[in-house]
N, C-alpha and C positions, 0 to 999 in steps of 0.2 A: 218756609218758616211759619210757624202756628202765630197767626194773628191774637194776639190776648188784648189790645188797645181795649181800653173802656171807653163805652160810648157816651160817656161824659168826657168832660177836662180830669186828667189824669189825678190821685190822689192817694192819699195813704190812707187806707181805713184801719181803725184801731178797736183788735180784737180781745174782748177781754173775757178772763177765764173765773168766775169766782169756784174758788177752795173752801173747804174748811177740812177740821183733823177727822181721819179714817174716810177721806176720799179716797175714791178710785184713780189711781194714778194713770192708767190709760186713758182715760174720760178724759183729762187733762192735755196730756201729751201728743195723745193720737190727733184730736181735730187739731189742734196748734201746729202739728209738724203739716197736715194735708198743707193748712194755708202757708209755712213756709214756701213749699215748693212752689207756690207761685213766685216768690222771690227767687229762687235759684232761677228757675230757668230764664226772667228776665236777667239774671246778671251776667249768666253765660250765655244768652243768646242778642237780645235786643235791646235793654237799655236798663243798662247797669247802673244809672243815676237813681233810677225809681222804685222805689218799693209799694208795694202794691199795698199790703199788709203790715202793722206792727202788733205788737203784742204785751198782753201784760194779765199777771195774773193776780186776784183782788179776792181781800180775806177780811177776816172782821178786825184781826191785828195782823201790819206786814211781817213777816220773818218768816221761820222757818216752821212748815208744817208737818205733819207726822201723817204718811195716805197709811192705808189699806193693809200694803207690802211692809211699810218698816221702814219705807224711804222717803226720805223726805225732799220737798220743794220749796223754793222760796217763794214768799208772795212778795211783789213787787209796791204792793200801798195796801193800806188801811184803806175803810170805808170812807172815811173824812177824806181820806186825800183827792178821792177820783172827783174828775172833773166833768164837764161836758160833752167830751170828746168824742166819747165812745160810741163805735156803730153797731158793734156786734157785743152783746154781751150772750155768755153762756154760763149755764150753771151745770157744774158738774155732780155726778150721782156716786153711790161706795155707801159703804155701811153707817158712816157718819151720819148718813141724809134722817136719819129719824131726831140726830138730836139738833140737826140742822133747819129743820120744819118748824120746828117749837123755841126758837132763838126768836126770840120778836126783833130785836136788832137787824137780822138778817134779814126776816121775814119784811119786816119795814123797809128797809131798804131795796131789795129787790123792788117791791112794788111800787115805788117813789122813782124806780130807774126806766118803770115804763116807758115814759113821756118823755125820756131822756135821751135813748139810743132809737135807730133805723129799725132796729130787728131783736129782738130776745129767744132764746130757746133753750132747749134741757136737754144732756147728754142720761141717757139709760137712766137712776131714780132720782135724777135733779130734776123731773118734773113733778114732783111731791111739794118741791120748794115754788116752785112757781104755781104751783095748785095751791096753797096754802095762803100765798100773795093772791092771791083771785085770778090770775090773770089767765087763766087756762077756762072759766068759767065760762059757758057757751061754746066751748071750742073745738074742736077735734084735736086729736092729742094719743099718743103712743109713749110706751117706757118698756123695761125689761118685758121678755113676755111671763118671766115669772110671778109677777109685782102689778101687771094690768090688771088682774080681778081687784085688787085690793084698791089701787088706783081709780078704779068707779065706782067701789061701794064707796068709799070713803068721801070722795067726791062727785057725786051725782049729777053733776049740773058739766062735767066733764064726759065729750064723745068720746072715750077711750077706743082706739081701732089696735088691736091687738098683733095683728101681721106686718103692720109697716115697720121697718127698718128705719125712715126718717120721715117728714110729715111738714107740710106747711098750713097755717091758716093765718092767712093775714099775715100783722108783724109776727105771730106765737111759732117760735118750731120746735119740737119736741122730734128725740129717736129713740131708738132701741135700748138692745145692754150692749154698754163698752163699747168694741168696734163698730159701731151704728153709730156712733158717734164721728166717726169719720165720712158713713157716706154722707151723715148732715152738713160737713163741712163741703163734702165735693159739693152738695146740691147747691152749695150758698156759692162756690166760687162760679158756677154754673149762671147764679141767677146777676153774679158780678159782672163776668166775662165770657158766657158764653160757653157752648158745649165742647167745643176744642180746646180750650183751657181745659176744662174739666177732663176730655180726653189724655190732654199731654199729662197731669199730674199721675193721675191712674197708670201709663205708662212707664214713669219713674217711678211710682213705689210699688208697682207689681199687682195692684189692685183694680177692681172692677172698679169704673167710671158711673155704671150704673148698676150693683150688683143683682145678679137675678133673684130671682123668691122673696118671701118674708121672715120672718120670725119664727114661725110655725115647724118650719124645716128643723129648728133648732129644740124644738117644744119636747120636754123626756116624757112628760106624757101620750103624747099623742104618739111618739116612736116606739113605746114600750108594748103599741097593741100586738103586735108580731110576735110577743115574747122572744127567744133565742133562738131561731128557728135564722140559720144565716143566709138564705136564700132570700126570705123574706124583708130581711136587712137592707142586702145589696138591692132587691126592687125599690124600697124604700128610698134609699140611697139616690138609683139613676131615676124616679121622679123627680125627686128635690132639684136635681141637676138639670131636667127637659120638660121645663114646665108647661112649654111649648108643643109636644108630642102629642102623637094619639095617646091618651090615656083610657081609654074604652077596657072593658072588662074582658071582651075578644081580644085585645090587643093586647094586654099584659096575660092574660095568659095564654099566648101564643109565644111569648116572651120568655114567660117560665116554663115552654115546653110543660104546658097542660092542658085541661078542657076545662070548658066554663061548663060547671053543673045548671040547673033548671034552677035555684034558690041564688043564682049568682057567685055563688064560692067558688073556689080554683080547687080542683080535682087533682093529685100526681102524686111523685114521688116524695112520700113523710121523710127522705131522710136527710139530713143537716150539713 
């Protein structure tokens, strides 16, 4: 049986999600369902009395919000209402976040929640909002990789690291876009419970526990240098996947069945 015991006295940490209109509804829902399944599998394996995690998600007015999609979610309280409780707050990212940065309500508030919760962080461009709140200043920190150039000029006094998929400094944790938002959550169950928690969840939802690469692999700039050329695609492709490999210039192109020229370029068959 996967030991998940916390090595404190057992407790229910209370994770909370803030929203606003034309969020990303993934950003939302993805890290929320990660930290479910630490619930499930205590209740179908060890001890179905405890929850490890609850949940709740926190708006400038509770009701019903309008994401991204067209679909809406409900917020569970207003900003008046939340309390002390909270150990995890997360802010989520989506097209909203430009007018969500410039809400001084919001803005003030996040940053009054510092001192409040264990841990804060930003899924994919809810670290605009926590940038905006100061609280990324001095710090290391990742978002979209489309969205980190913009993310340094604009705040300067932010390490922005462009390749990480999720990212801790201190209490600050900032990830990626959208599903980066999930391995944020494995890392936080990880830093909860331990790397076999984090194993078993990854198990159940069919995900990497720790997934390989960064951001980079996903960057249309950097993939477009190939142009159409579908050999060079598919190399593309099995680096991203064997980050680990020889990657030498002899190597891959012995790979693609060519010869490595004197200028370093790959020599062989032009056709597609």
């Amino acid at each position: 049986m996967t030991d998940i015991t916390p090595t404190t006295s057992p407790k229910t940490r209370h994770i909370a999600m803030l929203a606003f209109p034309d969020c990303q509804i993934l950003d939302v829902c993805g890290p929320l369902e990660v930290f479910s399944f630490v619930n499930c599998w205590l209740h179908l394996t060890c001890n179905p009395d405890w929850m490890a995690y609850r949940f709740s998600v926190i708006a400038e007015r509770a009701g019903p919000i309008r994401t991204m999609s067209g679909l809406q979610i409900i917020a569970d309280h207003d900003l008046a209402d939340v309390g002390n409780d909270i150990d995890t707050l997360l802010v989520t990212g989506g097209i909203g976040i430009d007018r969500a940065r410039i809400n001084p309500v919001l803005v003030d508030w996040v940053r009054s929640m510092d001192q409040r919760v264990r841990r804060i962080g930003s899924v994919c461009t809810g670290a605009f909002l926590l940038a905006e709140a100061g609280l990324l200043n001095g710090c290391r920190a990742t978002t979209h990789w489309h969205w980190c150039q913009q993310l340094a000029e604009e705040y300067p006094d932010i390490r922005v690291e462009p390749d990480r998929l999720a990212l801790r400094d201190g209490s600050r944790y900032s990830s990626g876009g959208v599903t980066a938002g999930m391995d944020l959550a494995l890392c936080m169950i990880e830093e909860d419970f331990g790397p076999e928690a984090t194993a078993m969840v990854g198990r159940w939802l069919l995900v990497f526990p720790n997934r390989p690469g960064g951001q980079s692999q996903f960057n249309v700039a950097l993939h477009n240098s190939s142009g159409a050329r579908r050999d060079f695609r598919e190399l593309q492709a099995w680096i991203d996947a064997h980050p680990e490999a020889n990657l030498s210039v002899d190597a891959l192109a012995r790979r693609m069945h060519m010869s490595r020229h004197s200028d370093g370029t790959f020599h062989g068959n032009q056709s597609c």
